[in-house]
C-alpha positions as protocol buffer text, in pm:
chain_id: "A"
residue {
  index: 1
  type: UNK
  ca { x: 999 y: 282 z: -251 }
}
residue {
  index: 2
  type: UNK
  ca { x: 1217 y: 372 z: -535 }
}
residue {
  index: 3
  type: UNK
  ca { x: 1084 y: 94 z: -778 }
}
residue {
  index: 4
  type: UNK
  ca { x: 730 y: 265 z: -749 }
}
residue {
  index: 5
  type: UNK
  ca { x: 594 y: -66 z: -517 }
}
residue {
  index: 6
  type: UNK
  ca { x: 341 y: 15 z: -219 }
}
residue {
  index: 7
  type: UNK
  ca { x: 438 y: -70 z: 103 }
}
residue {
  index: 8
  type: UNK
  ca { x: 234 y: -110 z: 423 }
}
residue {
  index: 9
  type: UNK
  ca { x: 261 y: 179 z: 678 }
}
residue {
  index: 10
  type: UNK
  ca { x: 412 y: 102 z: 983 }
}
residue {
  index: 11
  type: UNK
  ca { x: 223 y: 295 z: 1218 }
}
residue {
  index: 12
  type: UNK
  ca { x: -157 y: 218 z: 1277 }
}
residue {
  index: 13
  type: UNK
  ca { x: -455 y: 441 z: 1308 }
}
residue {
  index: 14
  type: UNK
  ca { x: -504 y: 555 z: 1673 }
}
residue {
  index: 15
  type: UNK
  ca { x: -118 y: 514 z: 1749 }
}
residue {
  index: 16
  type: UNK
  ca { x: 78 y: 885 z: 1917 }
}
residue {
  index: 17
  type: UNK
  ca { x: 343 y: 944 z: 1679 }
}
residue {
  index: 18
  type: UNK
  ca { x: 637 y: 1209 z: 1803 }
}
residue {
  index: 19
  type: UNK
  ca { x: 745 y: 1422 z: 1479 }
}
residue {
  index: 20
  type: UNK
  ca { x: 984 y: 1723 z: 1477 }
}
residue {
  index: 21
  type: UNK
  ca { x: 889 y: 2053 z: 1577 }
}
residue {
  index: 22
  type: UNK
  ca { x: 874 y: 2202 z: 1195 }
}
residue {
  index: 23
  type: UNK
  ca { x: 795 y: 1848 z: 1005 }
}
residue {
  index: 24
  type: UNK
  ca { x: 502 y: 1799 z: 787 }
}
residue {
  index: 25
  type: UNK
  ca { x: 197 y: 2014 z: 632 }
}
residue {
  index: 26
  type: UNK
  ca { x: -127 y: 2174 z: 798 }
}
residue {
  index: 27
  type: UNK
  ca { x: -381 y: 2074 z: 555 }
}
residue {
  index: 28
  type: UNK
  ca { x: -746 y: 2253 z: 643 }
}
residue {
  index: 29
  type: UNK
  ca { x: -1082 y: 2040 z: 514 }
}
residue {
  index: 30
  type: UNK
  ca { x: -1412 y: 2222 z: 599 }
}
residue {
  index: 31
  type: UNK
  ca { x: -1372 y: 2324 z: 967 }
}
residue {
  index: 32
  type: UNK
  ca { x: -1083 y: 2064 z: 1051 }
}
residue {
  index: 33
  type: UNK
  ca { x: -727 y: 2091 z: 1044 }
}
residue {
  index: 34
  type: UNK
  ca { x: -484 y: 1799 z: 1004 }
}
residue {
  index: 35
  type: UNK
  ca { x: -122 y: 1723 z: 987 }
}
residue {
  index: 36
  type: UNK
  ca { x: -6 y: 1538 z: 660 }
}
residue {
  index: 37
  type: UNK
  ca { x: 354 y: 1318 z: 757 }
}
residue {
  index: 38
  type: UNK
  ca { x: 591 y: 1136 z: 571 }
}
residue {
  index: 39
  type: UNK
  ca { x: 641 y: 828 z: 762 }
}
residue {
  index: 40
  type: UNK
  ca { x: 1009 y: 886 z: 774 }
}
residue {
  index: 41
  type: UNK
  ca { x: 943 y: 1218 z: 1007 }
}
residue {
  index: 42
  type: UNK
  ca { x: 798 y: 999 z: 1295 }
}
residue {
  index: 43
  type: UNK
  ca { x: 1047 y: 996 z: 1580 }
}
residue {
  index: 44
  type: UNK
  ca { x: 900 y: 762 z: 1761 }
}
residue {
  index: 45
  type: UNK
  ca { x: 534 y: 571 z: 1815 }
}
residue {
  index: 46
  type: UNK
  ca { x: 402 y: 597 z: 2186 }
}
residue {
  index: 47
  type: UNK
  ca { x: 343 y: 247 z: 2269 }
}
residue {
  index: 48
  type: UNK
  ca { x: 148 y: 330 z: 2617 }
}
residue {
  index: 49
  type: UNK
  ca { x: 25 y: 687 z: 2673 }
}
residue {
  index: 50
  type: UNK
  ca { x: 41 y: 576 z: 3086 }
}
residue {
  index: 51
  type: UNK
  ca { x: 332 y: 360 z: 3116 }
}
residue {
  index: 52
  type: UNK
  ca { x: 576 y: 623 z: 2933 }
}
residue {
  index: 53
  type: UNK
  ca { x: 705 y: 299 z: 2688 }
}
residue {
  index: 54
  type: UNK
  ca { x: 823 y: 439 z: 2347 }
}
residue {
  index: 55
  type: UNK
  ca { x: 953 y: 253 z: 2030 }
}
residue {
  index: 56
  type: UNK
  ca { x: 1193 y: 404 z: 1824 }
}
residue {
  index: 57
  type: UNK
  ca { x: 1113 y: 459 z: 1436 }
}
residue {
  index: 58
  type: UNK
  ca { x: 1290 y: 246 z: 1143 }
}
């Protein structure tokens, strides 16, 4: 936020996230690799992997 505040994440641990093709940073710690987001590059949170259901990001 622009005041400096924390805010709570709106995506959980666990959830599939959809991001844009160049979007984000490869970060490598010891042997594994992981993809560092702002939240504001999520597309879109899978609801169910199964069912296909999708919500669209704020």
């Amino acid at each position: 936020m622009q005041d400096g505040s924390i805010r709570p994440l709106l995506v959980k641990t666990g959830e599939t996230v959809l991001f844009g093709k160049y979007a984000g940073q490869t970060v490598k710690l010891d042997d594994d690799e992981y993809l560092v987001l702002k939240e504001e590059d999520i597309l879109g949170v899978i609801e169910n992997a199964s069912g296909g259901q999708a919500r669209k990001a704020a």
